[in-house]
Every structure is written in C-alpha cells, then in structure tokens.
Backbone as CSV, one residue per row, in Angstrom:
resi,resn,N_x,N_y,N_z,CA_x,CA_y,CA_z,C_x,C_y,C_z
1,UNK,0.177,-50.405,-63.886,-0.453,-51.717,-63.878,0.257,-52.601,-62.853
2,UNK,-0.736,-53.649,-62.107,0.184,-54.396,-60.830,0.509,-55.173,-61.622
3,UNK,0.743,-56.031,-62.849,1.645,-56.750,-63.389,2.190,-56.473,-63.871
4,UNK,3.980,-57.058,-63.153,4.727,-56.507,-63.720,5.744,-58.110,-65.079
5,UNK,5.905,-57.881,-66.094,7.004,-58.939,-67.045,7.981,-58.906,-66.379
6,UNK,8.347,-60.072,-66.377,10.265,-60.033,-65.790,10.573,-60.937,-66.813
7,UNK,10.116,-60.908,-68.225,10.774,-62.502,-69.009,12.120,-61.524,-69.502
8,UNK,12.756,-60.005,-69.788,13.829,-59.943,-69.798,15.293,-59.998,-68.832
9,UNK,14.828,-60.345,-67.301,15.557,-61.175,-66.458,15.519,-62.558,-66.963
10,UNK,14.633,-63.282,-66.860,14.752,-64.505,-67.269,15.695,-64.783,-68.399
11,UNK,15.738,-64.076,-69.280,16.535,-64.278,-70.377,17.809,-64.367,-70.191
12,UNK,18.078,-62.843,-69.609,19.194,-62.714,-69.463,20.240,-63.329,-68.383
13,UNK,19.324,-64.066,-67.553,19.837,-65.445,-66.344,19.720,-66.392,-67.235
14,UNK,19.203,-66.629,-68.176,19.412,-68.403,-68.843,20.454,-68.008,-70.172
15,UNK,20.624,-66.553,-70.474,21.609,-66.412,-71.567,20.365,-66.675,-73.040
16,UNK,19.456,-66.162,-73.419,19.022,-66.456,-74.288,18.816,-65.247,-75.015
17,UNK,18.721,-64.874,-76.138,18.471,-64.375,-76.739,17.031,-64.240,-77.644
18,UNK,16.455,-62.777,-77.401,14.578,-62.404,-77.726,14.759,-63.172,-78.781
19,UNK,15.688,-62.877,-80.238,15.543,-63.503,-81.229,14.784,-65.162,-81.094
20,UNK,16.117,-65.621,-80.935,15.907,-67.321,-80.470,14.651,-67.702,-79.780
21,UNK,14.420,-67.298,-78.783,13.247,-67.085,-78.558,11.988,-66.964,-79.226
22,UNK,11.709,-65.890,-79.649,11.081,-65.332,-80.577,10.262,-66.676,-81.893
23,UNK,11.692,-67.002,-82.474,11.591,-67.862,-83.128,11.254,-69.105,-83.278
24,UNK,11.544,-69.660,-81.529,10.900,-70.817,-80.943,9.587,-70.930,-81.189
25,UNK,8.923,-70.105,-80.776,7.585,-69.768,-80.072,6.965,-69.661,-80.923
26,UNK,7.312,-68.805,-82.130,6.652,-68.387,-83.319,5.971,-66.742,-82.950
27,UNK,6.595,-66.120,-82.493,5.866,-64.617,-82.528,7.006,-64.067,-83.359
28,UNK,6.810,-62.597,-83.676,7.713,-61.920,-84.052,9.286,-60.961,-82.967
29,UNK,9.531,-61.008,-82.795,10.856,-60.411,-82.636,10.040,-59.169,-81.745
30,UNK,8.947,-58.124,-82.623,8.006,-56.503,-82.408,7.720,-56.869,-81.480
31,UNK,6.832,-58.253,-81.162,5.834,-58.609,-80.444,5.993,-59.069,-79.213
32,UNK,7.141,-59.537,-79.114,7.998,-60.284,-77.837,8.998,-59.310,-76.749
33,UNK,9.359,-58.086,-77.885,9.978,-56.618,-77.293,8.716,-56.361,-76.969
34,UNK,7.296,-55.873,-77.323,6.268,-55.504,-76.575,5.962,-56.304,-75.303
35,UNK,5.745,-57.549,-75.180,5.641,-58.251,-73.718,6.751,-58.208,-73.555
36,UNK,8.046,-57.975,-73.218,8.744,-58.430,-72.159,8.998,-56.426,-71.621
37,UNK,8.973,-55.673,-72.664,8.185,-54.379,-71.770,6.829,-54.047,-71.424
38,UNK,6.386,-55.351,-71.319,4.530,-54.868,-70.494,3.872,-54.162,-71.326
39,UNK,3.986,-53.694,-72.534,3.211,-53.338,-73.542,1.689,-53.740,-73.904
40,UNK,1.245,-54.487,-73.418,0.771,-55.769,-74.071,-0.782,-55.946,-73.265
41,UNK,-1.823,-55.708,-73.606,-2.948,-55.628,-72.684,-3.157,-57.357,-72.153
42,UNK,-2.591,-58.656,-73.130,-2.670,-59.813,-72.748,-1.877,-60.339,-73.328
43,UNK,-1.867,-61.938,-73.031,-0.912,-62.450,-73.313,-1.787,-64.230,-73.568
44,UNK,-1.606,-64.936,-74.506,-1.968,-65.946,-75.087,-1.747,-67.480,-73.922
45,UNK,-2.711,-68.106,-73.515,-1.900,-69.379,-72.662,-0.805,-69.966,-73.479
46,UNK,-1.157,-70.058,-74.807,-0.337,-71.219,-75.422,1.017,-70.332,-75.882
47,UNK,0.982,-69.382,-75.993,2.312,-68.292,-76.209,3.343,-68.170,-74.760
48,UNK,2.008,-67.988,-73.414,2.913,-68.367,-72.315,3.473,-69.498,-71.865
49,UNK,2.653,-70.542,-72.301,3.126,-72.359,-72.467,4.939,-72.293,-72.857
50,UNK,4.512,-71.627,-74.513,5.702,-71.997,-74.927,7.105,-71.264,-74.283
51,UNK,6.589,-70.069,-73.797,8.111,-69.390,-73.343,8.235,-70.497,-72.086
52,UNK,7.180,-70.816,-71.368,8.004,-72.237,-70.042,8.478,-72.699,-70.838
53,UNK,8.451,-73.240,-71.755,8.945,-74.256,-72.220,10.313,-74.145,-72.721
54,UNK,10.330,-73.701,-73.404,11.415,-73.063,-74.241,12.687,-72.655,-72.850
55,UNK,11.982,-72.147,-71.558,12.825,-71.457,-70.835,13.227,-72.185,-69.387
56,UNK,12.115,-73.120,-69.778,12.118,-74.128,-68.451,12.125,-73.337,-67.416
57,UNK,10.782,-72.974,-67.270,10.300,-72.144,-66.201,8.861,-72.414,-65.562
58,UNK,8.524,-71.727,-64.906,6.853,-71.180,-64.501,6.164,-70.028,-64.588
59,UNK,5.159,-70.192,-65.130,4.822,-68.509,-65.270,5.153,-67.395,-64.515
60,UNK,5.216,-67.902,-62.980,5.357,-66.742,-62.043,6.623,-66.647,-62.051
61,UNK,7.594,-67.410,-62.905,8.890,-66.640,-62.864,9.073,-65.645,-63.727
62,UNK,7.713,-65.605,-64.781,7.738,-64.431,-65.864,7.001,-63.110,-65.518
63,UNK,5.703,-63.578,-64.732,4.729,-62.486,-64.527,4.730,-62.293,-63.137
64,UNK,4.336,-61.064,-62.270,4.656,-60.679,-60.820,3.304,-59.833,-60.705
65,UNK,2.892,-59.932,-59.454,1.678,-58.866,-59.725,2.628,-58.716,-58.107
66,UNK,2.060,-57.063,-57.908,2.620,-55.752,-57.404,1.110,-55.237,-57.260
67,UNK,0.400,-55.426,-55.638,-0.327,-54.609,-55.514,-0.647,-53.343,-55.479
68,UNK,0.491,-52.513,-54.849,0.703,-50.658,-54.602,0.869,-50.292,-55.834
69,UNK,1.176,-51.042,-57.187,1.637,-50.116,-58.301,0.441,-49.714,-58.900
C-alpha cells in the first residue's frame, strides 16, 4: 500500500507513550498498535484530529504516501 503510518516515529520523537495516547483519544491500546502498523483499511477524521492534537502535529507528519510501493 502507498500509505505509509509513521505515528510510531512521532511518538517516539515527542517521548509518548501508545498507552497515553491511546487513552487521550479514546481508542483502545489493539486499535492504535493496528494503525500505527498500517493495519487498518481507514482511519476516522476525528480520531486523526485527536492524535494532532494530542501530538501537536499535522497529519502529514503521521501519514506519507509512497508512490512505487
């Protein structure tokens, strides 16, 4: 798939932890290990809202599209 997740860089550059996270946002812990390994056929605006938020970011610092892949 040409999109690729990078929210476990992100994390691990702001020091956060999936949990904490997780918990912010309101998903589960399962569900958040599935998107941040691309698992995930989609992904919610207001679920991606909250990780900016939470991470003080922009989406495209989470999601990458990769044409050749």
């Amino acid at each position: 798939m040409p999109i690729i997740v990078r929210l476990d860089v992100l994390l691990a550059k702001r020091k956060v932890k999936s949990k904490d996270l997780a918990a912010h946002i309101g998903i589960t812990e399962a569900n958040l290990s599935l998107l941040k390994s691309g698992k995930v056929k989609g992904v919610r605006f207001a679920t991606l809202a909250a990780i900016c938020e939470y991470l003080e970011c922009q989406p495209g610092d989470i999601l990458e599209y990769h044409e050749d892949l």
